[in-house]
C-alpha positions as CSV (number, residue, x, y, z in Angstrom):
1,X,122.2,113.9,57.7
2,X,126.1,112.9,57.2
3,X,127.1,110.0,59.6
4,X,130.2,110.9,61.4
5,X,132.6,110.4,64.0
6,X,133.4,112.7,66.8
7,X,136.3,113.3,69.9
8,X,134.4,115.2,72.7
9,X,136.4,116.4,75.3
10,X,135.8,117.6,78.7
11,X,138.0,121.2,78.9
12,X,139.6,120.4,82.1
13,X,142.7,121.0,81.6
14,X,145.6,120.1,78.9
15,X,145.1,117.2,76.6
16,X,148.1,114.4,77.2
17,X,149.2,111.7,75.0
18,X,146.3,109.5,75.9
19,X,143.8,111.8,74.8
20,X,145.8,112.6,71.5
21,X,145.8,109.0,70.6
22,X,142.5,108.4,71.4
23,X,141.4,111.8,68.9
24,X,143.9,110.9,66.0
25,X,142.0,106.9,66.5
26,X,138.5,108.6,66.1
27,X,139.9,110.8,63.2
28,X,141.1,107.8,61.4
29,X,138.2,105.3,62.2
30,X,136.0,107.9,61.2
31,X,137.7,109.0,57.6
32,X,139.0,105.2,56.6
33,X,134.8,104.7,56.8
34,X,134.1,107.8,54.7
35,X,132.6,109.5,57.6
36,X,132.9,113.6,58.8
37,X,134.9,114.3,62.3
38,X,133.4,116.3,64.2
39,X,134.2,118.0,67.6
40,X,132.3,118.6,70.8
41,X,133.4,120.6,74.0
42,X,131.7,118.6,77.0
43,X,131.4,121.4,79.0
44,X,128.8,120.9,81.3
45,X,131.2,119.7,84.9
46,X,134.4,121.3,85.6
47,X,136.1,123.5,83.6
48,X,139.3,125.4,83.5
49,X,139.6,129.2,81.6
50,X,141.4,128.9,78.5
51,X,141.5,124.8,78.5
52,X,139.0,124.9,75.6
53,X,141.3,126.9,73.6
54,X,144.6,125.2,74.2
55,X,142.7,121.3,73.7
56,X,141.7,122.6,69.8
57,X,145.4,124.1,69.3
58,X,146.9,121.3,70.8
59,X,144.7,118.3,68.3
60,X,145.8,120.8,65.4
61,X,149.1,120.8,66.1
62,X,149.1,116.9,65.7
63,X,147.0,117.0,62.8
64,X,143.5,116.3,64.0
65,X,140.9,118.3,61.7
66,X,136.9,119.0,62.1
67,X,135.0,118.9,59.7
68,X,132.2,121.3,61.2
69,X,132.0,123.7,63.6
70,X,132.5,122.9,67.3
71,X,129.3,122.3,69.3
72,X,129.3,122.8,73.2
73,X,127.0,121.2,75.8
74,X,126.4,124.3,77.9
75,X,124.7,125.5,74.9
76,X,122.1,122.5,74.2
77,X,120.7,122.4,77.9
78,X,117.0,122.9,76.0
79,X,117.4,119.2,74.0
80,X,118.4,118.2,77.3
81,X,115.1,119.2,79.3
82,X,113.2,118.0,76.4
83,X,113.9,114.4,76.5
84,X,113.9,114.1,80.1
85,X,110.3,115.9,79.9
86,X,109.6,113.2,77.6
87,X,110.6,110.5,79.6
88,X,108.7,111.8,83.1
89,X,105.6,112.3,80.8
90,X,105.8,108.2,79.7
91,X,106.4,107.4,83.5
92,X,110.0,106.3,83.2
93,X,112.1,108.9,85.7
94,X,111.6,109.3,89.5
95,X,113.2,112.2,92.0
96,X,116.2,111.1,94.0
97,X,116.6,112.5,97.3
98,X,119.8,110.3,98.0
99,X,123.4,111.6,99.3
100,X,126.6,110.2,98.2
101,X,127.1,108.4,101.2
102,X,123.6,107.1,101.3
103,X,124.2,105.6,98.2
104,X,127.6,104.0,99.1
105,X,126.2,102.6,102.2
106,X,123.0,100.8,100.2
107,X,125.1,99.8,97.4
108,X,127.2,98.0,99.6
109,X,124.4,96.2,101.3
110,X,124.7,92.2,101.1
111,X,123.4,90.7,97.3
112,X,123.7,94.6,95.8
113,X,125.0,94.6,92.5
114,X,128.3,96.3,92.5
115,X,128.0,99.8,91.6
116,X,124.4,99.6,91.0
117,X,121.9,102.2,92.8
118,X,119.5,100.0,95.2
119,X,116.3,101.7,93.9
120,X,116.1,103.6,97.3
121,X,114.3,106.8,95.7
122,X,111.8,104.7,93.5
123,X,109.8,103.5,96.4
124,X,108.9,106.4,98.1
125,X,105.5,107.6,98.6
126,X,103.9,110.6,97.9
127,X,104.5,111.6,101.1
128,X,107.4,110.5,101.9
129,X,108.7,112.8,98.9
130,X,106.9,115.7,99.7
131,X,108.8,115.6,103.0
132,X,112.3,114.6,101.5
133,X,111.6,118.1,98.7
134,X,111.7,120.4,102.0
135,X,114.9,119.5,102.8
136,X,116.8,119.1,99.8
137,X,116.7,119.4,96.0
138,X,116.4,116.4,93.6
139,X,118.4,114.5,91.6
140,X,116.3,112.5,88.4
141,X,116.8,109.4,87.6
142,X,115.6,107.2,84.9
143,X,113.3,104.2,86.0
144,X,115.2,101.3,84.1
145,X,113.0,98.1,83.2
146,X,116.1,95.5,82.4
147,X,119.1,95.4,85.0
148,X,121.7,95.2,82.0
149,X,121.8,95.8,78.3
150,X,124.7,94.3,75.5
151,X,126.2,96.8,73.0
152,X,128.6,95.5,69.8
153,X,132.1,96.6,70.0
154,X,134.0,97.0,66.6
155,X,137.2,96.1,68.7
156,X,135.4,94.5,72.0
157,X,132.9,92.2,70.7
158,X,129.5,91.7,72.0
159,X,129.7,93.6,75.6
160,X,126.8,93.1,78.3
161,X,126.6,95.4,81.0
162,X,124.8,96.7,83.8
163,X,122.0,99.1,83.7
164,X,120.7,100.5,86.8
165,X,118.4,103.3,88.0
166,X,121.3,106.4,86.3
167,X,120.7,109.8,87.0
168,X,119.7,112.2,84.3
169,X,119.7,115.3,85.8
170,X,122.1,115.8,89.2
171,X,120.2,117.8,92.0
172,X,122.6,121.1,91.5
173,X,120.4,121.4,88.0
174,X,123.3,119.8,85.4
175,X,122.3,117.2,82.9
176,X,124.4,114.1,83.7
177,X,126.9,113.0,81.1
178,X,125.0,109.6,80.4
179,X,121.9,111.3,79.3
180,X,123.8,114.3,77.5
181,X,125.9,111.9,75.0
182,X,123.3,110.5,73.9
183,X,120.8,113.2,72.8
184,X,124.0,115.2,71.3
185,X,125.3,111.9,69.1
186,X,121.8,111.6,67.9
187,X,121.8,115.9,67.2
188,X,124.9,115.6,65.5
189,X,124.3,112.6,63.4
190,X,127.6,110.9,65.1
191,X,127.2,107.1,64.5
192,X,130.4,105.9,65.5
193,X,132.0,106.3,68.9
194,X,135.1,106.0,69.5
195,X,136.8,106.4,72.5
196,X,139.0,105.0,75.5
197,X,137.9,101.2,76.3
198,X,137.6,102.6,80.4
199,X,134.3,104.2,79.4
200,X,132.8,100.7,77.9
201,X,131.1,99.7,81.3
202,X,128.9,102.8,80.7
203,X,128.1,102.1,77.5
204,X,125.3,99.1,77.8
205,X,123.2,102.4,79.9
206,X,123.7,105.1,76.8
207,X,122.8,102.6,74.1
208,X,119.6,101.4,76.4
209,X,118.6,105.1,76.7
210,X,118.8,105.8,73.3
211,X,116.4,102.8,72.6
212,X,114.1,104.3,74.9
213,X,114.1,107.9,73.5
214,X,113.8,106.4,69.9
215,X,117.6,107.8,68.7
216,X,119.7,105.0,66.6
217,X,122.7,103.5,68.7
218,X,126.2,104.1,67.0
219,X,128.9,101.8,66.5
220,X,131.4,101.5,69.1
221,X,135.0,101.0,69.5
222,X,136.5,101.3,72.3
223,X,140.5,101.6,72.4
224,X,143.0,100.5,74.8
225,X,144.5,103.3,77.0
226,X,148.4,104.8,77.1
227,X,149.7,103.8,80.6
228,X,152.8,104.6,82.7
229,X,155.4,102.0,83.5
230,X,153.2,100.5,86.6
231,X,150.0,100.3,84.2
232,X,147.5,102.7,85.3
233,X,145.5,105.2,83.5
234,X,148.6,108.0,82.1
235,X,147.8,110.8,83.5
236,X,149.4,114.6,84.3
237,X,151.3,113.2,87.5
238,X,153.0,111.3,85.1
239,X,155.7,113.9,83.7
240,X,156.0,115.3,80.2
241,X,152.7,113.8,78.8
242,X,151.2,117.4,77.2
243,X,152.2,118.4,74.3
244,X,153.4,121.7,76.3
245,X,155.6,119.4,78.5
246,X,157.2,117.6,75.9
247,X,157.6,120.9,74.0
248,X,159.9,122.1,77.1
249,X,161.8,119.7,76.8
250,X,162.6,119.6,72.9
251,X,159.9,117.4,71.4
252,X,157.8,118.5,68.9
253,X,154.4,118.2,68.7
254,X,155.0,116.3,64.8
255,X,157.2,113.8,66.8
256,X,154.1,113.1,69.5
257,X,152.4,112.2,66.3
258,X,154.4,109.8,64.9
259,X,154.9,107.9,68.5
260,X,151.3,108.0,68.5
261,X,151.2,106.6,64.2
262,X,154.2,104.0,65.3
263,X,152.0,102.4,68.5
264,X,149.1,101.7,66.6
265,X,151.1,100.3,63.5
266,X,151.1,103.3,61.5
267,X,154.1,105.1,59.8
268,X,155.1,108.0,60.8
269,X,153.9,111.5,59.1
270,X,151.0,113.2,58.6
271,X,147.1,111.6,59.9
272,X,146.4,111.5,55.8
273,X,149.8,109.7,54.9
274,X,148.9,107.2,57.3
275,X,145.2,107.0,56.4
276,X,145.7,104.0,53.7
277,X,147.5,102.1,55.5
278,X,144.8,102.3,59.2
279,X,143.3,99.2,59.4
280,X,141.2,99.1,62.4
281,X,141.0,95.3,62.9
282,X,145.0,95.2,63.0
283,X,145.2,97.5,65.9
284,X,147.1,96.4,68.9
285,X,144.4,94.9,71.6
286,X,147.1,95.8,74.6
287,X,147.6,99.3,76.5
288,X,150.3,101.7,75.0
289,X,153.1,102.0,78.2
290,X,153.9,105.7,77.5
291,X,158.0,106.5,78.0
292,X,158.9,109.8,77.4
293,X,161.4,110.1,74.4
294,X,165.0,111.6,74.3
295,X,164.7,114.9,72.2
């Protein structure tokens, strides 16, 4: 199987600047290493009609290419029973019961690691489940046996994060994310991740799981986000951030582009001009503060 790189976004709603940067930064990790860029639809939460759609216009109107067809998660639920029935048969899964709040309320118990589930779930009796299954349905979690895990960052370094008791399945039936990305890198023969560095805390869990379910762990590099002008996350609040937006107001999608070539170090024109020059150890280690340009 080709290795390959992948963007994979969730069809929410319109892509913005952030999430353009961070496809045209797979595209070019992934070709500068001779790899195939492929595209998956993370459609398994919340969806919008017609987001799908606009997202793949919108990373070709900036030059973004795939070199395969686009894979969807609502279509691979079967891979996604099939390792968590592998994982209950070895003993390493357990039904959760918990509510939000329940969790919230444990997890900020005295010496709780923060963020961590407390394991609530994972000492309950027979019984005590058989009672708790009457009243509501089950999340599944996976029975961790380490309480952290370190990955290798292209662009991080060595990362160690925490591994807790995750859910794999949520109790409404929907495979979880953390359990999804993994069986679908492994599918696709994706062996380098790229992506925003705010999803690196989850990472140490998805390259533990993969260990367990016997699927290689890609490389990771995890870039630095585009910001507003207080630093937090850009987002649709934000103004003109969608290529749409900026469209309305008289800049092109080519010009998004070249912003996007020009922060990273890269001159401006097309994602294969600036190819030769990508070098991914010269990229800036600092958020991008996104200003909207003057048409």
């Amino acid at each position: 199987m080709t290795s390959a790189g992948r963007f994979a976004p969730s069809p929410s709603g319109q892509l913005h600047v952030g999430n353009l940067r961070t496809a045209i930064l797979a595209w070019l990790f992934a070709k500068s290493s001779g790899r195939d860029f492929l595209l998956r639809v993370e459609d398994l939460d919340r969806t919008r009609s017609g987001a799908e759609a606009e997202q793949l216009r919108d990373l070709e109107a900036v030059g973004v290419r795939w070199d395969a067809g686009v894979v969807r998660q609502t279509e691979r639920a079967a891979f996604y029973d099939e390792a968590i029935a592998r994982l209950t048969a070895e003993g390493r899964t357990y039904e959760c019961f918990c509510t939000r709040r329940e969790i919230q309320e444990a997890a900020s118990a005295p010496h709780a690691p923060q963020g961590a589930y407390p394991g609530t779930c994972r000492r309950l009796s027979h019984a005590e489940r058989e009672i708790r299954r009457a009243s509501r349905p089950a999340s599944i979690r996976l029975q961790a046996d380490v309480v952290e895990w370190a990955v290798e960052d292209q662009l991080c370094g060595i990362y160690r994060g925490m591994v807790d008791d995750f859910v794999l399945r949520r109790n409404d039936g929907v495979t979880a994310y953390n359990l999804a990305v993994v069986v679908d890198d492994a599918a696709q023969g994706i062996d380098q991740v790229v992506r925003g560095d705010d999803l690196l805390p989850s990472t140490p869990r998805q390259a533990y799981l993969a260990t367990l379910l016997g699927l290689p762990v890609p490389e990771y590099a995890h870039v630095p986000l585009v910001v507003n002008h207080d630093g937090a996350r850009l987002a649709k609040r934000d103004g003109a951030v969608t290529l749409g937006d900026l469209a309305a107001v008289g800049i092109p999608a080519g010009r998004v582009r070249d912003l996007i070539l020009e922060s990273v170090g890269l001159p401006a024109g097309t994602l294969e001009e600036a190819l030769p020059h990508f070098r991914p150890r010269s990229l800036p280690k600092e958020p991008w503060v996104w200003k909207t340009p003057r048409p």
